[in-house]
DSSP file (Angstrom, degrees, kcal/mol; ACC not computed):
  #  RESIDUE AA STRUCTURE BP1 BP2  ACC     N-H-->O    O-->H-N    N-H-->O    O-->H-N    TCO  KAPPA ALPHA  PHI   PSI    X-CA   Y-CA   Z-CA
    1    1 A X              0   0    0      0, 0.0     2,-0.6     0, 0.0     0, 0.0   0.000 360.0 360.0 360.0 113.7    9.2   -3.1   14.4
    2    2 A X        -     0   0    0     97,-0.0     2,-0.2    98,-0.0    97,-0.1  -0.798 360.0-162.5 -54.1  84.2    8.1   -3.7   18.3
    3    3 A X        -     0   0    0     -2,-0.6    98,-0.6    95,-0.1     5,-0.0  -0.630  27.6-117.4-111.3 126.5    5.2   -2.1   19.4
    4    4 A X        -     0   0    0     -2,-0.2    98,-0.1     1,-0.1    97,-0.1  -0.305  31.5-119.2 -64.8 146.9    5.0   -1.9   23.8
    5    5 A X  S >> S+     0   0    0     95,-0.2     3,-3.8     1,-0.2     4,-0.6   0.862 117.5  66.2 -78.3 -32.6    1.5   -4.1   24.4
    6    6 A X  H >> S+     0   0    0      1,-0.2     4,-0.7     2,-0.2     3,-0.6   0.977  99.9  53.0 -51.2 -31.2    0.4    0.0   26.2
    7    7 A X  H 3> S+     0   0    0      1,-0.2     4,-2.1    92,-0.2    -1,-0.2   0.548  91.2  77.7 -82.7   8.8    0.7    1.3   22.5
    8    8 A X  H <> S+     0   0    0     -3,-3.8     4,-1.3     1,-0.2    -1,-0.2   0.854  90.0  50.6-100.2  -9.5   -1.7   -1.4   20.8
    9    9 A X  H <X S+     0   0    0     -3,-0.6     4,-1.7    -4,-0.6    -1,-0.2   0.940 112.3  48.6 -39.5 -52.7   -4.9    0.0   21.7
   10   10 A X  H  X S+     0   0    0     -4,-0.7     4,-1.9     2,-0.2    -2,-0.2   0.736 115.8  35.6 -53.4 -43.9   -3.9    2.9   20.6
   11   11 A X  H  X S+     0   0    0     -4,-2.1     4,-0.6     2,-0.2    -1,-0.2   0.659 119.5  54.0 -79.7 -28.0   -2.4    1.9   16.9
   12   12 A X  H  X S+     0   0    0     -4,-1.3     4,-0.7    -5,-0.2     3,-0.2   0.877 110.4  48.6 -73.7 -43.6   -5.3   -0.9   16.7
   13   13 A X  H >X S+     0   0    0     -4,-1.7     3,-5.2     2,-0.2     4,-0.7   0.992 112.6  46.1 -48.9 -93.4   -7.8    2.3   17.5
   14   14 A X  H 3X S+     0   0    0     -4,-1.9     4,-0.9     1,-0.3    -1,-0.2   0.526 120.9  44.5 -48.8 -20.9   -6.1    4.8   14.6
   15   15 A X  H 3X S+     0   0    0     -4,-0.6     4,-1.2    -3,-0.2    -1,-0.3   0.687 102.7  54.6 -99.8 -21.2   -6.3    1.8   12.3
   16   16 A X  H <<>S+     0   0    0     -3,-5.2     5,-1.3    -4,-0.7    -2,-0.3   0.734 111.7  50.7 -90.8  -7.2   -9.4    0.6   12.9
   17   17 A X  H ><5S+     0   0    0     -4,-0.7     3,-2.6     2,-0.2    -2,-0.2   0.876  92.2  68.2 -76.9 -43.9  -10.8    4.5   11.9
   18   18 A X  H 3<5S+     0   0    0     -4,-0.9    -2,-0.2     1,-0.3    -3,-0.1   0.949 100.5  57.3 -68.2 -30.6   -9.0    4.8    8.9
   19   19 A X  T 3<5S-     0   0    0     -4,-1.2    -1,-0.3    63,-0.1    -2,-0.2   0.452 123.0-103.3 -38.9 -11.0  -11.8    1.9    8.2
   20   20 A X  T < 5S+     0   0    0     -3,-2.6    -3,-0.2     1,-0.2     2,-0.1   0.092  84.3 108.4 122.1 -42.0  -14.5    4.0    9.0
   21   21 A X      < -     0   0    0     -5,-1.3     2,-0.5    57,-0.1    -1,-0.2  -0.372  51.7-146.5 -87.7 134.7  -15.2    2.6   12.3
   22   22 A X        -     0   0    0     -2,-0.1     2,-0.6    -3,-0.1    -9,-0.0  -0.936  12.1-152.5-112.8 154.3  -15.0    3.4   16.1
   23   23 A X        -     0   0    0     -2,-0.5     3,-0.1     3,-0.0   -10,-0.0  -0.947  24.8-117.1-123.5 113.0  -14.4    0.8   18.7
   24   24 A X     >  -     0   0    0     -2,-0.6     4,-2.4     1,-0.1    -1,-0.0  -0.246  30.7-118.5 -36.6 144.8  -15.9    1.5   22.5
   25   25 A X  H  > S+     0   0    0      2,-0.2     4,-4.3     3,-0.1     5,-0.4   0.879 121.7  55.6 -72.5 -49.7  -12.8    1.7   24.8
   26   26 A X  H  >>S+     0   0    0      2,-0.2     4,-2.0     1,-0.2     5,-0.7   0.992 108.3  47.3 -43.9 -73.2  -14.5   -1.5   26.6
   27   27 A X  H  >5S+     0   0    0      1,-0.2     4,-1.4     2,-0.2     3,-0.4   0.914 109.2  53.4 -48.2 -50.6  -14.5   -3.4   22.9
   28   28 A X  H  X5S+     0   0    0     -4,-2.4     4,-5.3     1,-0.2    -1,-0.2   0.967 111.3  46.4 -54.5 -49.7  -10.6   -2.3   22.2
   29   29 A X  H  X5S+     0   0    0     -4,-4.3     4,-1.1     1,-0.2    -2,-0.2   0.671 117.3  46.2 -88.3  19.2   -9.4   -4.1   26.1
   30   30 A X  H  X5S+     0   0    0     -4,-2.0     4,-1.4    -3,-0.4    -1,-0.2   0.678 108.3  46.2 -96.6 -26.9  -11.3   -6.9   25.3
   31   31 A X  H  <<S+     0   0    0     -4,-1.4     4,-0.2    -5,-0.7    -2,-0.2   0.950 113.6  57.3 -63.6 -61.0   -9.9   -7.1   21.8
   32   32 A X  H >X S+     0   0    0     -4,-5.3     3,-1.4    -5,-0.2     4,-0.6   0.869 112.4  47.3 -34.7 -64.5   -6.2   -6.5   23.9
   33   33 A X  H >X S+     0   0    0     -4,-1.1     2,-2.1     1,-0.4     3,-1.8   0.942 111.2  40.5 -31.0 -91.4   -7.2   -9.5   25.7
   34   34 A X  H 3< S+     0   0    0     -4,-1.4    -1,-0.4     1,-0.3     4,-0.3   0.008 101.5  72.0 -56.9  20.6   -8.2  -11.7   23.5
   35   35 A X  H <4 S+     0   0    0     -2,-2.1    -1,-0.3    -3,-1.4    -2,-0.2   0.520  91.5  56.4-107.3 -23.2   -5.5  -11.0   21.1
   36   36 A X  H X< S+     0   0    0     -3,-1.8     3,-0.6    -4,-0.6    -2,-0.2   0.825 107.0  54.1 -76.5 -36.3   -2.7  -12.6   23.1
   37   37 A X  T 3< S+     0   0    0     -4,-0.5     2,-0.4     1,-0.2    -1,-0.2   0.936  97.5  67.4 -62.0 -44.1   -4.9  -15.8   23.0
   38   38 A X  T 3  S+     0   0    0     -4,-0.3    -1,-0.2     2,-0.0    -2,-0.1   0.010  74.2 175.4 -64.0  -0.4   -5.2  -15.7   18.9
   39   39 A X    <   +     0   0    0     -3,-0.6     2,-0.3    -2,-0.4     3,-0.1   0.424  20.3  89.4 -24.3 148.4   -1.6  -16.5   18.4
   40   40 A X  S    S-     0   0    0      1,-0.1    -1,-0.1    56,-0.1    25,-0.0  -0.844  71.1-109.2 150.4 176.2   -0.5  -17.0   14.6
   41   41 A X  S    S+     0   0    0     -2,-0.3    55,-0.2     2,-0.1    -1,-0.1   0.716  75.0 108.9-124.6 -25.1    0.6  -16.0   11.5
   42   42 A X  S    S-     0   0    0      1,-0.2     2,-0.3    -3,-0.1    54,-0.1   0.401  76.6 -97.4  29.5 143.6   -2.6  -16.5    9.5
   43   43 A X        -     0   0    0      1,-0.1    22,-1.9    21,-0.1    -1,-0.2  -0.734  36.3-121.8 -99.3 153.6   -4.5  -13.9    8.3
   44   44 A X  E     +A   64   0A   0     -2,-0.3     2,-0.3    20,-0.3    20,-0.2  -0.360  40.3 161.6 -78.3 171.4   -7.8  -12.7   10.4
   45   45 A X  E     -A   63   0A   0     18,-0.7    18,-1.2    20,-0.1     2,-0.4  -0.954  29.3-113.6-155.2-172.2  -11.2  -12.8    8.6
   46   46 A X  E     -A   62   0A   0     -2,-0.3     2,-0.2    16,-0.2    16,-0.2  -0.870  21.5-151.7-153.5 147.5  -14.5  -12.8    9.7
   47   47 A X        -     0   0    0     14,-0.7     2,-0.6    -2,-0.4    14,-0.3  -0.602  14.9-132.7 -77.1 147.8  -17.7  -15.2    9.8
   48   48 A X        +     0   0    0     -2,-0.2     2,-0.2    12,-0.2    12,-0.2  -0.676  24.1 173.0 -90.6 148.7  -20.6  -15.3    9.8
   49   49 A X  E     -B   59   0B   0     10,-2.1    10,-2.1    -2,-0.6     2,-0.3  -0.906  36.9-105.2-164.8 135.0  -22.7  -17.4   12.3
   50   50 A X  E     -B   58   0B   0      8,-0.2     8,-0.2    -2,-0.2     7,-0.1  -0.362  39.1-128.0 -37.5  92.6  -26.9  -17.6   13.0
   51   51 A X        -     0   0    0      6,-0.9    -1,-0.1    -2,-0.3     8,-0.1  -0.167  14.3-122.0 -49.7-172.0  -27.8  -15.9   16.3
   52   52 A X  S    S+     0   0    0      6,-0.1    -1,-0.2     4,-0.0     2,-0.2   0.265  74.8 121.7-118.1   0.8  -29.7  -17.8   18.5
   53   53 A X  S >  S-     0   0    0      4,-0.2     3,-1.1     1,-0.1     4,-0.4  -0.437  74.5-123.7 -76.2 146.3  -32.6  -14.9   18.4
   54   54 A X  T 3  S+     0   0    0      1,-0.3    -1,-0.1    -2,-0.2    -3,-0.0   0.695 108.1  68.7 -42.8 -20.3  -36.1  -15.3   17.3
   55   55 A X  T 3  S-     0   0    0      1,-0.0    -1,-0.3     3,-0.0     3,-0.0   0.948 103.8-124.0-100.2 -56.5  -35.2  -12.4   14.6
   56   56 A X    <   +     0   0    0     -3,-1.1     2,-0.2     1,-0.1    -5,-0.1   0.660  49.3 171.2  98.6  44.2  -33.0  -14.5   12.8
   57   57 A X        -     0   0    0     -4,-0.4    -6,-0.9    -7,-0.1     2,-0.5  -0.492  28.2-129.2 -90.6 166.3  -30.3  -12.0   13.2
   58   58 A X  E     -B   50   0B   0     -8,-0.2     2,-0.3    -2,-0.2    -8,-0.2  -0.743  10.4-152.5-109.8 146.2  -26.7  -12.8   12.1
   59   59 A X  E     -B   49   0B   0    -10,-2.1   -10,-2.1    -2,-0.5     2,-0.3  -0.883  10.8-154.2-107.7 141.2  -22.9  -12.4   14.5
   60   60 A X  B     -C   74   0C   0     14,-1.9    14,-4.4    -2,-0.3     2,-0.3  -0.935  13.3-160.0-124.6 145.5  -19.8  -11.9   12.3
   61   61 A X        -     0   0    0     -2,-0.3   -14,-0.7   -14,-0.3     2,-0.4  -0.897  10.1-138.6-116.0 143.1  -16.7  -13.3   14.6
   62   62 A X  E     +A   46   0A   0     10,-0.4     9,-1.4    -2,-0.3    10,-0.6  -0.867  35.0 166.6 -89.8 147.6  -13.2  -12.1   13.6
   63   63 A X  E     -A   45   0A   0    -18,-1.2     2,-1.4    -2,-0.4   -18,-0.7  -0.980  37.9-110.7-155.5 151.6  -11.2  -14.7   13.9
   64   64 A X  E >  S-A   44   0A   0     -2,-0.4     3,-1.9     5,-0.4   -20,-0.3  -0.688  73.1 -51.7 -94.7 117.9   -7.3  -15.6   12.6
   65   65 A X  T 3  S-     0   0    0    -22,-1.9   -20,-0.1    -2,-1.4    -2,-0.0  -0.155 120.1 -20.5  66.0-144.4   -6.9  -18.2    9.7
   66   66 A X  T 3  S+     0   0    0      2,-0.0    -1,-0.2    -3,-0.0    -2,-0.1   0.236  99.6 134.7 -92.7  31.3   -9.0  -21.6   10.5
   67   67 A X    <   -     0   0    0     -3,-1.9     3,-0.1     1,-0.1    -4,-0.1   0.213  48.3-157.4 -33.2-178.5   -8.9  -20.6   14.4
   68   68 A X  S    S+     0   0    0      2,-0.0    -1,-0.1     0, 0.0    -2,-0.0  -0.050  74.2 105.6-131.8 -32.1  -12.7  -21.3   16.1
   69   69 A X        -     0   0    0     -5,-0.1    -5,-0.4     2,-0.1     2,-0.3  -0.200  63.8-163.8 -53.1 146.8  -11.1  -18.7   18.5
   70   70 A X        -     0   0    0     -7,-0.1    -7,-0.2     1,-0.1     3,-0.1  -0.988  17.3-160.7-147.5 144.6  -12.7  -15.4   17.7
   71   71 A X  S    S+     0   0    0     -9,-1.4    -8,-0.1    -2,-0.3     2,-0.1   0.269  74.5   9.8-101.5   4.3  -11.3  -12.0   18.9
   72   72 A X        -     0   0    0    -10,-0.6     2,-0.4   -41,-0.0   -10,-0.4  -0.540  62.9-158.6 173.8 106.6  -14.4   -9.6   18.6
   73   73 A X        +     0   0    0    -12,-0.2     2,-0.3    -3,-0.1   -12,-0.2  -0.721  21.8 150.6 -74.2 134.1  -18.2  -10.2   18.0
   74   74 A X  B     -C   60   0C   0    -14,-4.4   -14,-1.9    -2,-0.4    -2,-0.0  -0.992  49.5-131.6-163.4 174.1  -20.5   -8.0   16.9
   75   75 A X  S    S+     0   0    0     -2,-0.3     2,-1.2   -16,-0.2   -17,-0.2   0.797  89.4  94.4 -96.1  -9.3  -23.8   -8.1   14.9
   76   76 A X     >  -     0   0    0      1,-0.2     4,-3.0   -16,-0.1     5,-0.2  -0.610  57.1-171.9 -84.2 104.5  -22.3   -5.3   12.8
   77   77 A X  H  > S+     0   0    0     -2,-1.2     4,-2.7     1,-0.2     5,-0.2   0.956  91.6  50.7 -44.1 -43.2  -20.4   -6.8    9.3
   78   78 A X  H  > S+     0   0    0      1,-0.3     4,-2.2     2,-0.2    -1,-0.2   0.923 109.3  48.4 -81.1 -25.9  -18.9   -3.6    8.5
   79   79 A X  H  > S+     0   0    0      1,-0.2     4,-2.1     2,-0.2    -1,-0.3   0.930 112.0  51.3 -68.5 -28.2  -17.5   -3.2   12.1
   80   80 A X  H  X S+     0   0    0     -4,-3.0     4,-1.3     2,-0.2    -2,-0.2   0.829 113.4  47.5 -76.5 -13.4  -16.1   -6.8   11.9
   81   81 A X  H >X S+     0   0    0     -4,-2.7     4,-3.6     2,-0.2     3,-0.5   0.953  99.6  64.0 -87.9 -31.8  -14.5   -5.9    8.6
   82   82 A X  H 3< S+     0   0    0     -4,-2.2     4,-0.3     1,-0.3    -2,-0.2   0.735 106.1  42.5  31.3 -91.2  -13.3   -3.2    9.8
   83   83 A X  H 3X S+     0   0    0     -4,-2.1     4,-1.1     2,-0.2     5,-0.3   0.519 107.8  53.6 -50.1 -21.8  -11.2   -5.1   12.2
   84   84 A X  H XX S+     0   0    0     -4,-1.3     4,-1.5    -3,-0.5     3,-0.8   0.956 109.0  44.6 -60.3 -69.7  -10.0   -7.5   10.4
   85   85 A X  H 3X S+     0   0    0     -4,-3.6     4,-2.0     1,-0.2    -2,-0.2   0.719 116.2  52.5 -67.3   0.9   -8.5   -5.6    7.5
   86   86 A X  H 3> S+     0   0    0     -4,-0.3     4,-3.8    -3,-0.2    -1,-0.2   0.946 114.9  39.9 -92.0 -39.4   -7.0   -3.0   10.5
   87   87 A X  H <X S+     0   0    0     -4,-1.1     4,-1.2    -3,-0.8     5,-0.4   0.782 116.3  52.9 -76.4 -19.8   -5.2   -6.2   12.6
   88   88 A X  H  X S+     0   0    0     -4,-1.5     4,-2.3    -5,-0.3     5,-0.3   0.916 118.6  40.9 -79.6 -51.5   -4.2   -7.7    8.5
   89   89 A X  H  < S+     0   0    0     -4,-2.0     4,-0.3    -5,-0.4    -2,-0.2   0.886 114.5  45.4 -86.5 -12.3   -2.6   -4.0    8.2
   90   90 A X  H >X S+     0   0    0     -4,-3.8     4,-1.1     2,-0.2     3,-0.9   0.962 120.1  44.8 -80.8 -37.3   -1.0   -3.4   11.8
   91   91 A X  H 3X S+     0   0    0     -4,-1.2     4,-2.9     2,-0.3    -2,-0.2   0.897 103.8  59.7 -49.1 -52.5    0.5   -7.1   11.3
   92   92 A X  H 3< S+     0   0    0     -4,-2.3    -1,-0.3    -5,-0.4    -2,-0.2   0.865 120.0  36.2 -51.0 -28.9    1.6   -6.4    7.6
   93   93 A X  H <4 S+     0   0    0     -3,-0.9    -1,-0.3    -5,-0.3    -2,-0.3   0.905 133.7  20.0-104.9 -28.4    3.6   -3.6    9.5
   94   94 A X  H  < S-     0   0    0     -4,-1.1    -3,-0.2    -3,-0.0    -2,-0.2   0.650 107.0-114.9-141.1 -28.6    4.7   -4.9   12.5
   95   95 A X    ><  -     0   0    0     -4,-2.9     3,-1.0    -5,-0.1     4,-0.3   0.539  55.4 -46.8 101.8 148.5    4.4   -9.0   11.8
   96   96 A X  T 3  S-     0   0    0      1,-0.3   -56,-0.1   -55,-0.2    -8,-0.0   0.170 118.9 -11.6 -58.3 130.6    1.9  -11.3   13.6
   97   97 A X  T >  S+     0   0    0      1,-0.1     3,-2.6   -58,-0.1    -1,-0.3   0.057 105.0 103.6  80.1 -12.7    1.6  -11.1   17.4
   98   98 A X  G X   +     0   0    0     -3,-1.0     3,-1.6     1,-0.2    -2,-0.1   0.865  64.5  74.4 -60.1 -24.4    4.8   -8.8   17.8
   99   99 A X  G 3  S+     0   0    0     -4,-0.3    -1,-0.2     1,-0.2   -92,-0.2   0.815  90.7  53.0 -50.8 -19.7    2.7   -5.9   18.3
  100  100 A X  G <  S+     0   0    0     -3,-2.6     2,-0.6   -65,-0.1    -1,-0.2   0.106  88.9 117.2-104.5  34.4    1.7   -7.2   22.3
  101  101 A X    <   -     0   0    0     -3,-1.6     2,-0.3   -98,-0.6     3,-0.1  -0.893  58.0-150.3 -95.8 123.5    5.7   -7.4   22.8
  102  102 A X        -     0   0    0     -2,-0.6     3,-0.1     1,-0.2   -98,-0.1  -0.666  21.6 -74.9-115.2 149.1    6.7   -5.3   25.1
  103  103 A X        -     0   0    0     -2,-0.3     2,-0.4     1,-0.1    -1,-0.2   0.315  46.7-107.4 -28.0 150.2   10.2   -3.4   25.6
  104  104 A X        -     0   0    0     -3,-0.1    -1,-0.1     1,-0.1     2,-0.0  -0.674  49.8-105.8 -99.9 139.8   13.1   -5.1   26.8
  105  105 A X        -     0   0    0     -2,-0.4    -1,-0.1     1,-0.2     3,-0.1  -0.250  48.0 -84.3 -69.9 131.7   13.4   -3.7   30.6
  106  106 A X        -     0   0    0      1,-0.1    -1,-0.2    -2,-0.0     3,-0.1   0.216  47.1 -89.6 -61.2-177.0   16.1   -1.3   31.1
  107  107 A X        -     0   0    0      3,-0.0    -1,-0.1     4,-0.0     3,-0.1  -0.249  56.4 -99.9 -69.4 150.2   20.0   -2.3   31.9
  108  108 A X        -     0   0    0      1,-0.1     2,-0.3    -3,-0.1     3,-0.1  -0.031  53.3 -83.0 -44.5-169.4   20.5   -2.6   35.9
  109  109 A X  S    S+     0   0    0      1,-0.1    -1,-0.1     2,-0.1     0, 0.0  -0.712 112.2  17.8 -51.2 139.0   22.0    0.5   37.4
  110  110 A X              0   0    0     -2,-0.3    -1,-0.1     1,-0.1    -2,-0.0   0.162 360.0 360.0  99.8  -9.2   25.6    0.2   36.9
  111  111 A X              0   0    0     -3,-0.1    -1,-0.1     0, 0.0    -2,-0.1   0.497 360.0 360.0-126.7 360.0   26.3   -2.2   34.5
């Protein structure tokens, strides 16, 4: 199944609530972005990494497989799991990266 790259906000959105979670319209086209970089077949996950604040607060990165590339920061775990298991279940459906494949353009006139 072929999902138009206009419809992955949307399906990424709807999946990433049945998790629990909402994503900022801003945080979804920067996830769009950065998801075309992420390329793979690899399952996403997320890490954990030391901020650099005096607080000693922690970033979780989603990230595909053993990538360094990371598709979404946030200081919230549950939002980064969140995303990961919604991109593991739109993939499961749709198979890695096909979702930001877009329709094949119609036939000329006439032919």
């Amino acid at each position: 199944m072929n999902i138009e790259a206009s419809d992955f906000p949307s399906l990424l959105r709807a999946h990433v609530e049945l998790q629990g979670t909402i994503l900022t319209a801003e945080e979804l086209s920067q996830i769009g972005e950065r998801y075309a970089r992420c390329r793979g077949k690899d399952l996403w996950d997320v890490r954990e990494y030391a901020s650099g604040t005096p607080f000693g607060a922690r970033e979780y990165r989603v990230v595909r497989g053993s990538s360094t590339q990371d598709i979404y920061r946030t200081t919230e775990r549950g939002h980064a799991a969140a995303l990961r298991a919604a991109l593991n279940g739109l993939e499961s459906q749709t198979g890695p990266t096909s979702p930001l494949k877009t329709a094949p353009a119609d036939p000329p006139p006439g032919s």
